[in-house]
Structure formats: C-alpha cells, structure tokens
C-alpha positions as CSV (number, residue, x, y, z in Angstrom):
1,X,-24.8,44.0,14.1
2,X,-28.0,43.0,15.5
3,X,-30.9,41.0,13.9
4,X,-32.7,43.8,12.1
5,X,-29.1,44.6,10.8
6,X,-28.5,48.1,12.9
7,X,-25.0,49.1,13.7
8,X,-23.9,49.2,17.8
9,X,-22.0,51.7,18.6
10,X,-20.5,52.4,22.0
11,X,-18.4,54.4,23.8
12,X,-15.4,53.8,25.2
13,X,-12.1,54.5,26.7
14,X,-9.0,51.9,26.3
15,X,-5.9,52.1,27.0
16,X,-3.4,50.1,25.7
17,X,0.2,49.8,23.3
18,X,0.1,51.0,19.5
19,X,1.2,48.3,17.3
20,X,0.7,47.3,13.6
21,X,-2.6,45.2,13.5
22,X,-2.7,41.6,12.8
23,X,-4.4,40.5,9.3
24,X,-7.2,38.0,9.9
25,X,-6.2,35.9,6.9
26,X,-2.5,34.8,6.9
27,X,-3.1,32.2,4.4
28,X,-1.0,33.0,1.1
29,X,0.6,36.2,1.2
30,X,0.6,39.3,3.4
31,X,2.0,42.7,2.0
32,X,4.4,44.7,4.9
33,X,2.1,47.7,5.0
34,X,1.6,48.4,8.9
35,X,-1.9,49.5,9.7
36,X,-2.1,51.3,13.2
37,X,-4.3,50.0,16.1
38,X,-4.5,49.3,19.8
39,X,-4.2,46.4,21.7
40,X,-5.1,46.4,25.0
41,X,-4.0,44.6,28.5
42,X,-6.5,41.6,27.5
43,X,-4.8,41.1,24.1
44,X,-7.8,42.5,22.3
45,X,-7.0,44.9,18.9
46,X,-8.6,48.1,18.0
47,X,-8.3,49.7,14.7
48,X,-8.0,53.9,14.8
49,X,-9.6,56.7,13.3
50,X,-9.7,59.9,13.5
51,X,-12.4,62.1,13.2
52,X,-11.2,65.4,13.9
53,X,-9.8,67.9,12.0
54,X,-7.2,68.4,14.1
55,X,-4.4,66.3,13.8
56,X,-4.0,63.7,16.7
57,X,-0.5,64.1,19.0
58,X,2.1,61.6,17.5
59,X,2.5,58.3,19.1
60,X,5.4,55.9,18.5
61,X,4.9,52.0,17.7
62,X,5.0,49.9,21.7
63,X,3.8,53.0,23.1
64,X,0.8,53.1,25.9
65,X,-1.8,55.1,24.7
66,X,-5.1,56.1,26.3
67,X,-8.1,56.9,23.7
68,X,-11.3,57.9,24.0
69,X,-13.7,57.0,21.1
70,X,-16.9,55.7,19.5
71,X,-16.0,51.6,18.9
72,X,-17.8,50.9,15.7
73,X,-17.9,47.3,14.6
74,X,-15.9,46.9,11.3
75,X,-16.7,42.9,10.2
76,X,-15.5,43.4,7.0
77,X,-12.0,44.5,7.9
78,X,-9.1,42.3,6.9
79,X,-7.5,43.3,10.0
80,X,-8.4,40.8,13.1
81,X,-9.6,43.6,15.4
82,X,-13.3,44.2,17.7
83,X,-13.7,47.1,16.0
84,X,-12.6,50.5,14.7
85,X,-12.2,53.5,17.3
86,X,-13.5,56.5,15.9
87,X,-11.8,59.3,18.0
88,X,-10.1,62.7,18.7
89,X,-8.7,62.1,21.6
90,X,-5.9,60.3,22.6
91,X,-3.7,60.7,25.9
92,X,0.0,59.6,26.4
C-alpha cells in the first residue's frame, strides 16, 4: 500500500514450482491444511487465485508452472507470500 492507503497492483508473469505455502507465524501450532502457491527461482512465494470461470489445467505439487496474473498485495495473509496472483492463466 502506498501513503494515501491505495492498493498496487501489477502485472506479472512468474514462473516457478507449486508448493504448499509457508505460514508466517510458526509460533504455537500450525494445522496441516496445504494452501497452494508459487515459489519462484529467487525463493519468493506467491499465493493463487483464480478468476476465471473456467476451471484452471491441474498442476501437481513440485511442478514448474508459468502464470500470468494481476499480483495483488495480500498483508493480512497468514501465509508468508509477496502477494496473491489473481489469474486465468497458467502454462505447464
């Protein structure tokens, strides 16, 4: 967020391996649930979405993906990722 508290989005295209996202708070307990994301070549994690009614090709868990997207920043997530990729697109 910026100063006058506006959102920044920006487009992008990643490519990286599917893996469960890392919680930001491992104090205590963490629950098993596995929330998909992206983490690409610079160890950076990106949280999915997808905004099309279409459902998006099925990916398996370590695979490389490539996805195209609108990164949205997501500070209140409790998931340690840059942001959440809001997308329909994604390429094997």
């Amino acid at each position: 967020k910026v100063g006058n508290g506006s959102r920044i989005d920006a487009f992008v295209t990643i490519t990286g391996e599917v893996v469960c996202l890392p919680h930001k708070n491992t104090e205590g307990g963490i629950t098993l649930e596995c929330a998909y994301g992206l983490k690409d070549a610079q160890g950076t994690y990106y949280g999915l979405r997808n905004t099309s009614i279409e459902e998006i090709p099925p990916v398996n868990m370590g695979e490389t993906v490539t996805v195209q997207g609108t990164l949205v920043p997501n500070p209140e997530s409790q998931y340690d990722i840059a942001g959440v990729i809001e997308t329909d697109l994604t390429q094997k």
